[in-house]
C-alpha positions in Angstrom: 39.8 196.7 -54.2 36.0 196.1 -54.8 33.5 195.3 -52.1 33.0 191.6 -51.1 29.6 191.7 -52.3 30.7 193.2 -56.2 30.7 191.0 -58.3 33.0 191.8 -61.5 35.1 191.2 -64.5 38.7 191.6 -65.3 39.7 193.2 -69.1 42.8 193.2 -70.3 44.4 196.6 -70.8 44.5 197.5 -74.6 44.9 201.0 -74.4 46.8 203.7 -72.0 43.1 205.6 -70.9 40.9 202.8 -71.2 40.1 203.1 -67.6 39.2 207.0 -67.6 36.6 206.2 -70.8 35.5 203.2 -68.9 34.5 204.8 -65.6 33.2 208.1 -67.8 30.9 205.2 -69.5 29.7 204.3 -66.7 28.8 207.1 -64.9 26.9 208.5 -68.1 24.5 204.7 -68.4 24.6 202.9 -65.1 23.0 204.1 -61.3 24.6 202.2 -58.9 27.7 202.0 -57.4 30.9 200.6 -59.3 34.8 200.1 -58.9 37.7 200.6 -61.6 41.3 199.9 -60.9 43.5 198.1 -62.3 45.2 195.3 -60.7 47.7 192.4 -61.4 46.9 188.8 -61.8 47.9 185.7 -62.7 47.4 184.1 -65.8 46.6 181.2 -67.8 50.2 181.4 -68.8 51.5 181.5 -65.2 52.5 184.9 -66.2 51.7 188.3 -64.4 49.3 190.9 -66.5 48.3 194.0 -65.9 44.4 193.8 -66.1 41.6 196.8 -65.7 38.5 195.4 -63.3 35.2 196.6 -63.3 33.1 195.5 -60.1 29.4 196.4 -60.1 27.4 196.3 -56.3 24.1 195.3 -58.7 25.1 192.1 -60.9 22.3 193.3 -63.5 24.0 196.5 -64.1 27.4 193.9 -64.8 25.4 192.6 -67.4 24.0 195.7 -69.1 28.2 196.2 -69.2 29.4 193.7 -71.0 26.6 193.8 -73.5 26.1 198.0 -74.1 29.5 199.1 -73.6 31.8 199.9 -76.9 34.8 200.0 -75.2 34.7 196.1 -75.2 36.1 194.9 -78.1 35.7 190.8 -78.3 37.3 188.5 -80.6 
């Protein structure tokens, strides 16, 4: 589990090593500190899923994420 303070995002989990090319990502772009795990939760469904979060201590570097990062594929 993330710090208090991180603030993050949950992804669902497409493919078997997206967290390894996630956290390598991240550690070749971004400077501060950072959690990825994967973790269960509930969703919209009432249904459990398997998710991947990615928690950032500095909420600008969340941004930069979500916006520079290929691994994120959106519909």
């Amino acid at each position: 589990m993330p710090a208090p303070h991180f603030e993050g995002m949950h992804i669902p989990m497409n493919s078997y090593n997206l967290e390894d090319s996630i956290a390598r990502w991240i550690n070749n772009h971004l400077k501060s500190r950072f959690y990825v795990g994967k973790q269960t939760i509930l969703n919209s469904d009432n249904q459990y899923t398997q998710t991947l979060h990615v928690a950032f201590e500095d909420p600008k570097e969340l941004s930069y994420f979500t916006l520079a990062c290929p691994h994120l594929k959106y519909k």
